[in-house]
Structures are given as C-alpha cells and as structure tokens.
PLY file of the C-alpha trace (Angstrom):
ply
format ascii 1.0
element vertex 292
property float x
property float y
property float z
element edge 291
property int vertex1
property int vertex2
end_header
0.00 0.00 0.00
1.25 3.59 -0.72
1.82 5.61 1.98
0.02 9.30 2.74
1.37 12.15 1.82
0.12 14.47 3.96
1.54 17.66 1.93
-1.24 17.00 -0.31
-4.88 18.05 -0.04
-6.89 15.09 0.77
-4.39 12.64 1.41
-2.73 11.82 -1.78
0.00 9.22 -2.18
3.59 10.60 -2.02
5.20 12.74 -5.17
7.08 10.39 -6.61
4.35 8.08 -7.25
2.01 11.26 -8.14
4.40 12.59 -10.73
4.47 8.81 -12.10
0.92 8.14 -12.19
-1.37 8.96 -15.28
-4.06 11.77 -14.47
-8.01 11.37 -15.17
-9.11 14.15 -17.31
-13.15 14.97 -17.42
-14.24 15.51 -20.51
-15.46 19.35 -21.54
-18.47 20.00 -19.97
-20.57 20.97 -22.77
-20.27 17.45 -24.03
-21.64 15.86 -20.70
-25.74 15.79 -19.87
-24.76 14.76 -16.34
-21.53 15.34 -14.66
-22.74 13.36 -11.55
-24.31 10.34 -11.24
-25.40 8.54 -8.12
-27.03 4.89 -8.76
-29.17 3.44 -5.57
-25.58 4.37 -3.01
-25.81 3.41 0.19
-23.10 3.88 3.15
-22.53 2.59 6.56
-19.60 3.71 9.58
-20.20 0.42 11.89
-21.39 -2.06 9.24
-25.09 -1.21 8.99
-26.11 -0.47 12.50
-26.44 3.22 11.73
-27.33 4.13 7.74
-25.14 7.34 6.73
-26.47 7.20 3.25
-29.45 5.28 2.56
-30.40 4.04 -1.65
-29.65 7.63 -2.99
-30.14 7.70 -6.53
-29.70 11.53 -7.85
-27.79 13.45 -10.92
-26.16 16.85 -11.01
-26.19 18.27 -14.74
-23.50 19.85 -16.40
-23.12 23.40 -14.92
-25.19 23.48 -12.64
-25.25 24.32 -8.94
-26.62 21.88 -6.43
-26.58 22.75 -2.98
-27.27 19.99 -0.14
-29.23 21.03 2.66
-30.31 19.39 6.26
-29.57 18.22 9.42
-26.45 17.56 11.91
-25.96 13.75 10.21
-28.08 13.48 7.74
-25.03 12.56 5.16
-24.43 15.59 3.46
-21.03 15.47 3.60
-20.61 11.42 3.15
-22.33 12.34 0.07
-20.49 15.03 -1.39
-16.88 12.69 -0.35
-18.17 10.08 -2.32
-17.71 12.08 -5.61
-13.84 12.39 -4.91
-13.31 9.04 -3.38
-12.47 10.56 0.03
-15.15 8.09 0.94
-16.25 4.77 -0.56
-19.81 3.43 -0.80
-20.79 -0.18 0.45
-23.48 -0.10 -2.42
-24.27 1.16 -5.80
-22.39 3.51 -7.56
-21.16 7.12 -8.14
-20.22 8.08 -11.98
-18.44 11.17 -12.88
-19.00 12.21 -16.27
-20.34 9.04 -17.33
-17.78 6.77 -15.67
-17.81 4.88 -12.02
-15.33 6.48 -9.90
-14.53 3.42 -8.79
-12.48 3.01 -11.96
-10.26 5.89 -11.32
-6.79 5.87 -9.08
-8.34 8.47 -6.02
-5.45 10.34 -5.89
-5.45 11.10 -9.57
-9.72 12.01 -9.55
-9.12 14.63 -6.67
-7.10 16.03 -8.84
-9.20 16.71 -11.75
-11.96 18.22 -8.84
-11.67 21.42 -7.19
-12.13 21.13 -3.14
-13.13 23.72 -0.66
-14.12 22.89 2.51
-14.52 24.76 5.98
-11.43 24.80 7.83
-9.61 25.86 4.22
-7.08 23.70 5.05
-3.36 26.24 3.52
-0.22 24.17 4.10
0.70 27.10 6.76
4.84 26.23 5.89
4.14 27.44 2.49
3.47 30.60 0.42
0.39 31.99 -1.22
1.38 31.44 -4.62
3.20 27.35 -3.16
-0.42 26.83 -2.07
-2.45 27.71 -5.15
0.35 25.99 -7.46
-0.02 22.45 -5.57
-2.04 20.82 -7.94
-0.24 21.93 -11.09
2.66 20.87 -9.44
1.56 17.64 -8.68
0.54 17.25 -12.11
3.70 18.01 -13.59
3.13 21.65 -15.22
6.41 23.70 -15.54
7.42 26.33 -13.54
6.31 29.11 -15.94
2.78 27.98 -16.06
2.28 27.42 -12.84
3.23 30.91 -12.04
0.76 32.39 -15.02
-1.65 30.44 -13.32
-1.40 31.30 -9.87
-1.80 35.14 -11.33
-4.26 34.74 -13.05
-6.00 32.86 -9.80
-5.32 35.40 -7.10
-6.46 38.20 -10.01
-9.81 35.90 -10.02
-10.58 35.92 -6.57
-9.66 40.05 -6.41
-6.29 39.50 -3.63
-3.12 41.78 -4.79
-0.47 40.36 -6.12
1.85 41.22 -3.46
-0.20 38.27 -1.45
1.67 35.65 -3.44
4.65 35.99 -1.38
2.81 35.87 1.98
2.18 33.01 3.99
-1.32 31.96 5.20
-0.95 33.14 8.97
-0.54 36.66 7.47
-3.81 36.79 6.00
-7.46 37.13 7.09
-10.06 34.23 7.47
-11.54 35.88 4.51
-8.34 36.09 2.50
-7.01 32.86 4.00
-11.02 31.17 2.16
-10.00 33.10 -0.75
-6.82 31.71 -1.45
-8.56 27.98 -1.27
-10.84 28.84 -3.44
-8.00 29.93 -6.11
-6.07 26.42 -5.10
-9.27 24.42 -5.87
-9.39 25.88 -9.16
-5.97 25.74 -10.05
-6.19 22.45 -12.20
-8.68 24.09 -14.39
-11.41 21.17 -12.74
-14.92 21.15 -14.06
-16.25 19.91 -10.64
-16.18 21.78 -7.58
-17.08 20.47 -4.21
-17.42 22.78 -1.05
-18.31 21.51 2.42
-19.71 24.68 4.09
-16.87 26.65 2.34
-17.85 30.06 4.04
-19.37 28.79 7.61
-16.35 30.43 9.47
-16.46 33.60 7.85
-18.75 36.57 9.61
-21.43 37.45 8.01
-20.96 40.35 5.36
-17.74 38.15 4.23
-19.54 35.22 3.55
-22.28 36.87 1.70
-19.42 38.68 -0.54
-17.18 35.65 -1.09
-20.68 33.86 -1.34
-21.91 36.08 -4.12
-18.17 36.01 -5.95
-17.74 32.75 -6.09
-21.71 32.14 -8.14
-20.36 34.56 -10.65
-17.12 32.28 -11.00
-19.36 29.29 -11.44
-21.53 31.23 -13.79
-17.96 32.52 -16.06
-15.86 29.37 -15.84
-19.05 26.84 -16.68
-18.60 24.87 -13.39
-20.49 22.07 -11.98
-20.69 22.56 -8.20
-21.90 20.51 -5.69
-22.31 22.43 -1.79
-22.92 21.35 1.44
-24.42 23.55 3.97
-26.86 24.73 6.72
-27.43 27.66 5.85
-30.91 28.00 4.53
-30.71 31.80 2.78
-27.26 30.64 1.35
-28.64 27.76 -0.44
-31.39 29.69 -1.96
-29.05 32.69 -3.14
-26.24 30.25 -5.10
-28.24 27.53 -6.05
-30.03 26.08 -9.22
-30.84 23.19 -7.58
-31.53 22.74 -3.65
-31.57 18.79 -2.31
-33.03 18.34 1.47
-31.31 15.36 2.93
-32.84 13.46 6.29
-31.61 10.55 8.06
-29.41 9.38 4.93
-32.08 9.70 2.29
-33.34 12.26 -0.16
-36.79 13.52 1.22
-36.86 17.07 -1.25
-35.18 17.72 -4.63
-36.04 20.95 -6.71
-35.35 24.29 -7.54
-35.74 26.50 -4.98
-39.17 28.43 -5.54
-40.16 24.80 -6.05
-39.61 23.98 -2.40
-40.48 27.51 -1.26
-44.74 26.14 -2.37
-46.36 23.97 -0.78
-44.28 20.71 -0.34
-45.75 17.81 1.14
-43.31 17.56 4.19
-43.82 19.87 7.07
-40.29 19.61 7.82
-39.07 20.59 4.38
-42.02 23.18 4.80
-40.46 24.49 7.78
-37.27 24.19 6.49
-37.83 26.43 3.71
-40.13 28.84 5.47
-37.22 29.80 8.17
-35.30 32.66 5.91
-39.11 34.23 5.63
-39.95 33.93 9.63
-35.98 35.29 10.15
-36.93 38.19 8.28
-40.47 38.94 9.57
-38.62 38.59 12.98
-36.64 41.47 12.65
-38.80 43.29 10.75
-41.08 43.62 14.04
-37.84 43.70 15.94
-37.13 46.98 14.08
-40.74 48.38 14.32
-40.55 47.79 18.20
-37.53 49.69 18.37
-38.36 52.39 16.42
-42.04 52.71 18.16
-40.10 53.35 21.70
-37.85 56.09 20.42
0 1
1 2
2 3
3 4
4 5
5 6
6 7
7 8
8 9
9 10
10 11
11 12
12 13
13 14
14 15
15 16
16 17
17 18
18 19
19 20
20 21
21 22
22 23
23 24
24 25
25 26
26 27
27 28
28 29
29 30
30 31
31 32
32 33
33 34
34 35
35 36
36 37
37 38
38 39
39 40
40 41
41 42
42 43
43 44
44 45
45 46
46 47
47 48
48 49
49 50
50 51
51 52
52 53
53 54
54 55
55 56
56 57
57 58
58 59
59 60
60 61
61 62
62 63
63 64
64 65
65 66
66 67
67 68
68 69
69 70
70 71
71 72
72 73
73 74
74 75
75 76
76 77
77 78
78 79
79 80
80 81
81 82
82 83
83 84
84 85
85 86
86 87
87 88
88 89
89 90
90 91
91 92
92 93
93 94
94 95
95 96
96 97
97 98
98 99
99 100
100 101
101 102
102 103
103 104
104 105
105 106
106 107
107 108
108 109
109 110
110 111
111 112
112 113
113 114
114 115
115 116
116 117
117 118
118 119
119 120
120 121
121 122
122 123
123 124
124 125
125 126
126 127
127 128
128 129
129 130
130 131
131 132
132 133
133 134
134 135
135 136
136 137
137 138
138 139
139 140
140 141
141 142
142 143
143 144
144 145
145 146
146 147
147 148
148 149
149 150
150 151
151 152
152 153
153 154
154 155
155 156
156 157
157 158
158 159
159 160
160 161
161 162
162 163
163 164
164 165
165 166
166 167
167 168
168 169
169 170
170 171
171 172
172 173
173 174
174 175
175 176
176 177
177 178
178 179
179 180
180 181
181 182
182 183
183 184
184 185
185 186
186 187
187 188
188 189
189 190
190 191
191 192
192 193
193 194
194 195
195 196
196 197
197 198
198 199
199 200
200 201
201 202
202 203
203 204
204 205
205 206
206 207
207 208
208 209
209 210
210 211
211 212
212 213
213 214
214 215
215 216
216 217
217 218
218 219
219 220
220 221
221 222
222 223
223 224
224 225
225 226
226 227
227 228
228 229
229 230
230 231
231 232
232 233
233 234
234 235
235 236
236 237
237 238
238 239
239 240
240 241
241 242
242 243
243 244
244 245
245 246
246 247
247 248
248 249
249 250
250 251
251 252
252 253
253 254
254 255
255 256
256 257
257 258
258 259
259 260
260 261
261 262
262 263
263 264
264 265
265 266
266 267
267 268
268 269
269 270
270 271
271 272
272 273
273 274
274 275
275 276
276 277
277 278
278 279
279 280
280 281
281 282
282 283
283 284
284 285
285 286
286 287
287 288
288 289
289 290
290 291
C-alpha cells in the first residue's frame, strides 16, 4: 500500500508516485448531460447499525449548482466525499461524467476536482502562490505555467499580487477562504465540491465571497456541488436545492419549487425559516423604532 502524503490536499500518495501516475481528465463540460451520477448508493460507519447514506439515486447536470441542505448527520457530507473518493460506498455507484469512480486511481480524480471545505485547510509552511500551485505541481506543469496560473488565480478571486509571497498566517479568514478557493481551481477542474466553504467567515464576508464565487461558477461553466446549513445561502447560489434526512433524499427541486407547498412539514419548515428570520426582525425593528 502507498503511503500518505500528507503535503497534499486530501491525502494523496507521495510525489514520486504522483508525478508517475497517469491523471483522469473529465471531458469538456458541454459534451456531458450529467456530470454526476449517483445509482441506488448506500453507506454505513459500523457495518449497517447506523445508515449514513441510505439508496440515494440523484444526478447533477452539467453546470449546474446543487446545494445539499439538512440536518447535523443526515449525510451531506458522506455524500459530497463520495464524488472524490475521500469516501467509498458499500453499495451502488457514483459516476463522474459518465464513468464509475470506482475506476479511477483516487489520488489522480481529486485532482481533476476542485475542493473547498470549511477549515480551508493552507499548508501554513508554504506561500500563497506554493499553495495555489499544488495541484499543477503535482501534475507536472512547468514552472512558468504554474506561475501564469497562480496570477491569473489570485487576479480571479480580487487578492493583490503582493499576497503571493505571503504566507497563510498573514492573511485574514476571509483572504485565508480566498486563497482555497483559487487552489481548488488551479487544475482548471470542471467539478467543484465545497463543504460549508464560508461557515467560518462573519457574516458580510460570507455573503461577498458567497456572491463572488456564483459569478465564477456562472464565467468558468462549473459544476458545483455544496454542502451547507445555511438556509438563505442555499437559496441565493443555487439552481438546484436537495433536502437530505436521516441518509435519504426527502426534497429535490429548484428552490421556488420547495419555497410552495411541499408535502413535508419539515421541508415546509425548512424552507419557510429565511421568511420567519426576516419577519422577525422586521417587528424587531418596528418595536424599536415605536419606543424612540
């Protein structure tokens, strides 16, 4: 068995046998009528006494912007690992552009699919511009492109220049989120997968970084798969909500679809919280204002 390399994001094996191995490309997205594919998956921690992922049978289409919604545990995140292999499924199985993962070397699918995830996760011993270039690195591109790219990346995410040289514990939790999101794109992937990407981040940065990276998806032609709990965030970015419970699917639809009358009250309620959030301080407001 190959052993970690923990220099690389996700847990890839060690350089030597990363430079030597052959990378999975995806095809071009506009070729592709579904980028994802999940056939009746199921998945288990302690061998079926507890169901993380129960049958789930779903596709994402090419370009568009799914965001997975629901409880504490109710596999969100087993879900979205199963697309790069960070997880396995006991049952069925999980295609990326029309082929089982399963086929693919793990190491080598990562790389072809951007990553962002919640505690960012910058290798703090190395540079901006080290962090973003990882990937390309890893995939053998030579110096000089690596640096175009890692321009062109911190120019895409609006950071100066001058940030290339710094190293992550000189930057901002905002700037710090940024700088992932540049390193996730680096390979030029047509997947991107983000596990609460912004949770950390107060409030005005998260809607801005939020907001920035929709218009990325929208330019580049991504497919992008996102986990989170935030209700209002899911409606704002995506095409496509998907309510998860207990390991299975109970809602799927876009989101004005799920804002009418669904036949769960929990999806109902569910939906209905951004709505009652806002009526709440709405009155809030009017009660203050009525005592000055």
């Amino acid at each position: 068995m190959a052993r970690t390399c923990y220099e690389c994001p996700g847990g890839y094996p060690t350089r030597l046998l990363c430079r030597l191995s052959v990378s999975y490309t995806l095809p071009p997205a506009g070729h592709i009528q579904h980028m994802i594919t999940f056939q009746e998956v199921s998945k288990s921690f302690d061998e079926g006494r507890v169901v993380a992922v129960r049958d789930v049978s779903f596709s994402v289409a090419s370009r568009a912007f799914v965001a997975l919604i629901g409880d504490s545990g109710s596999g969100k995140t087993t879900l979205l690992k199963m697309i790069n292999r960070l997880i396995e499924p006991d049952q069925g199985t999980v295609s990326v552009a029309g082929e089982s993962v399963q086929s693919m070397a793990g190491y080598s699918l990562r790389r072809r699919i951007g990553y962002v995830f919640q505690g960012i996760g910058l290798f703090p011993h190395m540079s901006v511009a080290e962090n973003i270039g990882i990937t390309p690195l890893l995939l053998g591109w030579q110096k000089a492109q690596i640096d175009a790219r890692t321009a062109e990346l911190i120019d895409l995410v609006e950071l100066p220049r001058s940030y290339l040289s710094r190293m992550p514990s000189e930057l901002s939790g905002g700037q710090r989120q940024r700088v992932g999101v540049a390193r996730a794109l680096a390979a030029r992937p047509a997947i991107m997968l983000m596990d609460e990407p912004f949770g950390a981040l107060d409030p005005v940065t998260r809607d801005s970084l939020g907001s920035e990276y929709r218009r990325l998806h929208d330019t580049m032609g991504l497919t992008t798969v996102m986990v989170t709990h935030d209700v209002m965030e899911a409606v704002l970015l995506g095409d496509r909500i998907i309510v998860m419970r207990q390991g299975e699917i109970i809602a799927d639809g876009e989101p004005h679809e799920l804002f009418t009358a669904h036949p769960d009250e929990g999806v109902r309620a569910l939906m209905d919280m951004p709505r009652r959030q806002a009526e709440r301080v709405r009155a809030l407001m009017q009660e203050r204002a009525a005592r000055e």
